[in-house]
SEVO-339673 format. One line per field, with one value per residue: residue number from 1; x, y, z of N, C-alpha, C in turn. Coordinates in Angstrom, 2 decimals, decimal comma, always signed. Example, Ala and Ser with C-alpha at 12.3 -4.5 7.8 and 13.67 -1.06 7.14 Angstrom:
num <- c(1; 2)
nu <- c(+13,19; +12,85)
nv <- c(-5,69; -2,25)
nw <- c(+7,80; +7,08)
cau <- c(+12,30; +13,67)
cav <- c(-4,50; -1,06)
caw <- c(+7,80; +7,14)
cu <- c(+13,20; +12,90)
cv <- c(-3,30; +0,03)
cw <- c(+7,80; +7,87)
//
This chain:
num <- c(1; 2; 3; 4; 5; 6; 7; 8; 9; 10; 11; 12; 13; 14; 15; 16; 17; 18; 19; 20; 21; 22; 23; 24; 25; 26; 27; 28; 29; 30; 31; 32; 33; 34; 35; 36; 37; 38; 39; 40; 41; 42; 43; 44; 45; 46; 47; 48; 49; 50; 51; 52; 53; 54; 55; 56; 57; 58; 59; 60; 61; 62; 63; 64; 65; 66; 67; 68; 69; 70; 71; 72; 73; 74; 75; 76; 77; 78; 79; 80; 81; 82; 83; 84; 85; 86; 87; 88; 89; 90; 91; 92; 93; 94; 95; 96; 97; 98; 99; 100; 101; 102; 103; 104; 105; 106; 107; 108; 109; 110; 111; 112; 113; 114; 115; 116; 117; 118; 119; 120; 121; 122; 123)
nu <- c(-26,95; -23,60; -20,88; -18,48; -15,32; -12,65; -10,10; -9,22; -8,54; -6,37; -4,71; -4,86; -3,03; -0,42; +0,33; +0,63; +2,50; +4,87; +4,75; +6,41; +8,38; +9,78; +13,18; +15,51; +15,06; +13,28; +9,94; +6,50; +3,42; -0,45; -2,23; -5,30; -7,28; -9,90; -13,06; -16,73; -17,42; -19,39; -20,10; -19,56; -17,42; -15,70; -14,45; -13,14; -11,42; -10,28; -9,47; -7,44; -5,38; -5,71; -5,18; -6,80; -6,11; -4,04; -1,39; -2,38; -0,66; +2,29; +5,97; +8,84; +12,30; +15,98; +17,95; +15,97; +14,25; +11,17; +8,38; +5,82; +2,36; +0,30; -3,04; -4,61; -8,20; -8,46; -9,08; -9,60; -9,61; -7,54; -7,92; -9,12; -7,84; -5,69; -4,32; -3,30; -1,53; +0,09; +1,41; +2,84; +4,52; +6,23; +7,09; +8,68; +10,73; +9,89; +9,58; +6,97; +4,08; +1,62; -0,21; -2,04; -1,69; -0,46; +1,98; +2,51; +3,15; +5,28; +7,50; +8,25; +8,57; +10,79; +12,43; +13,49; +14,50; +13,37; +12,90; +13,69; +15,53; +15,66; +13,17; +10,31; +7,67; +5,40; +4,14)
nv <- c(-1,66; -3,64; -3,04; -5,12; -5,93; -7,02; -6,58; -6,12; -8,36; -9,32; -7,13; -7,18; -9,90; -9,07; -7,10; -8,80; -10,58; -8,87; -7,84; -10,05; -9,99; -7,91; -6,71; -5,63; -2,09; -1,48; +0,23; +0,03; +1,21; +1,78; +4,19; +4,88; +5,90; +4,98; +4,27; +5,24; +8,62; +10,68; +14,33; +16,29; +15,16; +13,75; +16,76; +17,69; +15,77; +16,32; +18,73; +17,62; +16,69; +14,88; +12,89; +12,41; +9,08; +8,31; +6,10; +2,48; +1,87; +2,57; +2,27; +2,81; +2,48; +1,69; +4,28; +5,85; +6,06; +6,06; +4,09; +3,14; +1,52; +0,20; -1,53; -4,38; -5,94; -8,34; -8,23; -5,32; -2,02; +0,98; +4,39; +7,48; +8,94; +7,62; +6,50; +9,38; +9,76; +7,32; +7,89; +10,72; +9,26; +7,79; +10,08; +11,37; +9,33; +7,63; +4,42; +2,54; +0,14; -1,65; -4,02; -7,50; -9,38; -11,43; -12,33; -11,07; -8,31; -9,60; -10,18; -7,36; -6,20; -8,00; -7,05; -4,55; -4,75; -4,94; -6,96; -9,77; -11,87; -14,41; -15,33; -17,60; -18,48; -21,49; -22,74)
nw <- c(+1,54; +1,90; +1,35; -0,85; +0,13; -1,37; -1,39; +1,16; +2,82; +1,25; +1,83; +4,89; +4,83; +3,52; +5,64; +7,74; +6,86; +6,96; +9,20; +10,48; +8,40; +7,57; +7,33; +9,12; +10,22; +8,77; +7,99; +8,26; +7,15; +7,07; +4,39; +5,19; +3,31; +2,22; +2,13; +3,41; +3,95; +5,41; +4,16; +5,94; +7,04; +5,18; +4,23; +6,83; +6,64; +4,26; +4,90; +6,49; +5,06; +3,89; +0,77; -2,21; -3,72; -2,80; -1,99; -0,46; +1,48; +2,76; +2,96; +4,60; +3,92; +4,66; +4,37; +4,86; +2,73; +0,48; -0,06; -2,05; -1,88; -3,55; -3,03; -4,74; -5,57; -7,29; -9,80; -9,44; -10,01; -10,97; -9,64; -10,90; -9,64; -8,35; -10,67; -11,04; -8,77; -8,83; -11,40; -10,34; -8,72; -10,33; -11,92; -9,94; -9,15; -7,17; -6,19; -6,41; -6,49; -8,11; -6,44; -5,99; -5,12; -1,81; -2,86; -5,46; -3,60; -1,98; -3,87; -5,12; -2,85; -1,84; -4,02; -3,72; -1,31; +1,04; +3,29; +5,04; +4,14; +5,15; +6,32; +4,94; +3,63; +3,90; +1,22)
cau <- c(-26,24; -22,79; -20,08; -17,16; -13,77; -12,16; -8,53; -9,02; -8,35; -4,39; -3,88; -4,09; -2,14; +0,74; +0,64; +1,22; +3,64; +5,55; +5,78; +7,43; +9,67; +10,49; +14,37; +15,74; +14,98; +11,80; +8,59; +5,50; +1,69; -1,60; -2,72; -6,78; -7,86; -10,75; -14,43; -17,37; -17,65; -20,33; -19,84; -18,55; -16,40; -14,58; -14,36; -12,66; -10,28; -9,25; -8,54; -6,06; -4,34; -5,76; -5,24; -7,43; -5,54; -2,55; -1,66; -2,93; +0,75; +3,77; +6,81; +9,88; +13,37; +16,70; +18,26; +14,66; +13,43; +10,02; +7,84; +4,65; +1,88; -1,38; -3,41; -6,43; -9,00; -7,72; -9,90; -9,90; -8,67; -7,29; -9,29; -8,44; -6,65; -4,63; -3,18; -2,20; -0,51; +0,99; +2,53; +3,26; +5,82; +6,74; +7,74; +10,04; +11,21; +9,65; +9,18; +5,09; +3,66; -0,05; -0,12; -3,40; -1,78; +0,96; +3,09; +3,16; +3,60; +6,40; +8,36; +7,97; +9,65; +12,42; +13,39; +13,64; +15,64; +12,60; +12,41; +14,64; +16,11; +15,76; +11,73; +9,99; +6,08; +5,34; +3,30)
cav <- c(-2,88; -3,58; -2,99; -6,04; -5,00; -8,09; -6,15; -6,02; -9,85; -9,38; -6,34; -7,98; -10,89; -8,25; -6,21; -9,53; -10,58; -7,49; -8,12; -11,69; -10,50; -6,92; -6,12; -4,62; -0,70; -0,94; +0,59; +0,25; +1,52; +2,16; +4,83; +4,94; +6,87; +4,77; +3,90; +6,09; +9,24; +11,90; +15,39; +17,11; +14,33; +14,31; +18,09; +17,84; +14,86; +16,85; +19,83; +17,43; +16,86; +13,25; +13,27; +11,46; +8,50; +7,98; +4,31; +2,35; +1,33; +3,23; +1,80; +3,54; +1,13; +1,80; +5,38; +6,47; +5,73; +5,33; +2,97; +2,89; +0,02; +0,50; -3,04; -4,04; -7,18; -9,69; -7,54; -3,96; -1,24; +2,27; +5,40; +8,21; +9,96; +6,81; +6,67; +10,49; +9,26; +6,50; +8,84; +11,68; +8,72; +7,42; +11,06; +11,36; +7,95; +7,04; +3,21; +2,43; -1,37; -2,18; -5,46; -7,88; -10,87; -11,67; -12,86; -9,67; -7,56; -10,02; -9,84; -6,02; -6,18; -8,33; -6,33; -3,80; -5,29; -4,94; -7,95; -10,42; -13,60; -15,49; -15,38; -17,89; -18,74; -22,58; -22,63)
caw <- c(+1,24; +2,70; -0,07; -0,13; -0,24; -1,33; -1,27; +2,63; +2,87; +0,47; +2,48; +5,80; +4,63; +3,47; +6,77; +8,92; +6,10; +7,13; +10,92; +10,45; +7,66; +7,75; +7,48; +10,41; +10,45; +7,59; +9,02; +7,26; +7,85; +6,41; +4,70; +5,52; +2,54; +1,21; +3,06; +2,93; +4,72; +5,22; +3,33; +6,89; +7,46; +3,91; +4,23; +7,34; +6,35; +3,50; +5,87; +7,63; +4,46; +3,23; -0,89; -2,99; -5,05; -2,19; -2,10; +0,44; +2,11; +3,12; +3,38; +4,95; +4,58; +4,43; +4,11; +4,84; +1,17; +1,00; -1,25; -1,82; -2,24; -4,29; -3,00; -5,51; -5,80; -8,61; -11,30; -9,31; -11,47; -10,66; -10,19; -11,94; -8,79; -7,88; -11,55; -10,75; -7,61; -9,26; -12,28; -9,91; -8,01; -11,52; -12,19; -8,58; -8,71; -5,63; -5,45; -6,15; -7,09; -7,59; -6,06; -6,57; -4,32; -1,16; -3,88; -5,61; -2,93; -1,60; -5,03; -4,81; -1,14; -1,86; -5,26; -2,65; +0,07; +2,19; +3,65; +5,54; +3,56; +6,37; +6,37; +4,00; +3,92; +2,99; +0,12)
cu <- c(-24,74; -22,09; -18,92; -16,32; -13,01; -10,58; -7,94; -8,03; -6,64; -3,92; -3,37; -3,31; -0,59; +1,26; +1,20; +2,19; +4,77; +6,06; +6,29; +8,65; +10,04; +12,38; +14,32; +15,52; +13,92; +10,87; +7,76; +3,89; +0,90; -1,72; -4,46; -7,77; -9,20; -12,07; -15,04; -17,60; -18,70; -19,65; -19,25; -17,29; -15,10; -14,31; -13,18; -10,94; -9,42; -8,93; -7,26; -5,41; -4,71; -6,05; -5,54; -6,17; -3,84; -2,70; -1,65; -1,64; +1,53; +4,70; +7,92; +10,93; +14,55; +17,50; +17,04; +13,93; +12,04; +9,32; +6,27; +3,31; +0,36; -2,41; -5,11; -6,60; -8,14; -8,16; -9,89; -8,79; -8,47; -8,29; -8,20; -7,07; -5,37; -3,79; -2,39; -0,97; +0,51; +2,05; +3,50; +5,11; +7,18; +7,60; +9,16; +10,77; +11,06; +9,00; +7,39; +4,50; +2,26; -0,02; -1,86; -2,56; -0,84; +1,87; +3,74; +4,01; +5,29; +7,54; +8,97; +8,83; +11,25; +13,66; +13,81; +13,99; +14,68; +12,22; +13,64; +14,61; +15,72; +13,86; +11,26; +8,38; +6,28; +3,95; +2,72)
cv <- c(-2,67; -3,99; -4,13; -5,45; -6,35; -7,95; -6,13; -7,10; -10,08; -8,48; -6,49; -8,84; -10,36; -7,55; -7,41; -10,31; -10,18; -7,68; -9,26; -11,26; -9,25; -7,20; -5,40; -3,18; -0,34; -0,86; +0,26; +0,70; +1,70; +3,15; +4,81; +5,88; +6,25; +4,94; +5,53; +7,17; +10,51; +13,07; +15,87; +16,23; +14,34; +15,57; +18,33; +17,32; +15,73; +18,11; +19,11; +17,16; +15,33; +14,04; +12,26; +10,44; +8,17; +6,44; +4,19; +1,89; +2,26; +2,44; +2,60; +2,35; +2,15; +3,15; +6,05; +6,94; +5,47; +4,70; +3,05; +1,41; +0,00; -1,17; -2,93; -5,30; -7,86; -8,80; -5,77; -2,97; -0,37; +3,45; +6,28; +9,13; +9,13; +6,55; +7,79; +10,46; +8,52; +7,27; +10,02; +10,86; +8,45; +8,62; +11,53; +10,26; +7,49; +5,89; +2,97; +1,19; -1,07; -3,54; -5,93; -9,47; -10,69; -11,54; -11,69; -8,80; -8,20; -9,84; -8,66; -5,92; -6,29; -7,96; -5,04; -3,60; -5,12; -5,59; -9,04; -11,68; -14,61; -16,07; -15,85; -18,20; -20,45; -22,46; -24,18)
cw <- c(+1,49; +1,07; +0,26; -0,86; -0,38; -1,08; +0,15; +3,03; +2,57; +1,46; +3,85; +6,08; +4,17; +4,45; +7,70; +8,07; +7,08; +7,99; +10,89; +9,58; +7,37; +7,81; +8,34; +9,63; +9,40; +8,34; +7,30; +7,95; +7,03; +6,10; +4,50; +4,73; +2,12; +2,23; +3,00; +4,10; +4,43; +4,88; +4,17; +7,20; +6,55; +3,99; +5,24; +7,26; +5,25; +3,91; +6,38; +6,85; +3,37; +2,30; -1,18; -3,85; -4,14; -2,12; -0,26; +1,82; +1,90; +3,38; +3,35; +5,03; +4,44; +3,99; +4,01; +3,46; +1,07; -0,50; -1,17; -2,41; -2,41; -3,76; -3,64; -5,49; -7,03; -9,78; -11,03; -10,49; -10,55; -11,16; -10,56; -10,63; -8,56; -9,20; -11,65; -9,69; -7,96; -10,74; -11,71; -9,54; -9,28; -11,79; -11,11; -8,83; -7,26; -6,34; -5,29; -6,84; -6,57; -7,61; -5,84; -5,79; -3,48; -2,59; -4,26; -5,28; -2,30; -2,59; -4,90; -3,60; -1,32; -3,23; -4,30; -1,48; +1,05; +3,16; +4,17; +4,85; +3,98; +6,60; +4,90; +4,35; +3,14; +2,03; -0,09)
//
């Protein structure tokens, strides 16, 4: 049975966000930690360095700061690695929102100068 990812749906709506309203010189990308992989496959991935509980967004802006961006369903919760991720940042002060809509994530942006003024969505 085919598992739904209802977070897919916010997260693509935040990534093409992004390319319309990015601030000059902010990058952002995926990181591809979740979906199910066979035992050699996880084995390997975590040879190349993937860590359980990283958020699912990167964002690089401004004096090469980076941010990160946990994206969950309306009801999803945190697993136990992604609240270590999220305390580890808490502990650096690196920049980390669990966002559960655009909105969110847009708030989150523009407390963070991430995002150009000039770019509005009609609602």
């Amino acid at each position: 049975m085919k598992r739904a990812h209802p977070e897919d749906g916010i997260q693509r709506s935040i990534v093409s966000y992004m390319h319309m309203a990015a601030a000059p010189g902010v990058f952002m990308a995926a990181i591809p930690n979740g979906g199910l992989r066979s035992h050699l496959e996880a084995k390997i991935m975590k040879g190349l360095g993937v860590r359980a509980g990283v958020a699912d967004l990167f964002v690089v802006g401004p004096g090469a700061k980076v941010y990160f961006v946990e994206v969950k369903a309306p009801k999803g919760r945190l697993s136990e690695h992604q609240i270590a991720f999220q305390d580890w940042c808490l502990k650096h002060q690196v920049p980390h929102a669990v966002v559960r809509s655009l909105d969110e994530a847009i708030e989150f942006f523009r407390r963070h100068g991430l995002v150009s003024d000039r770019v509005r969505i009609a609602a």
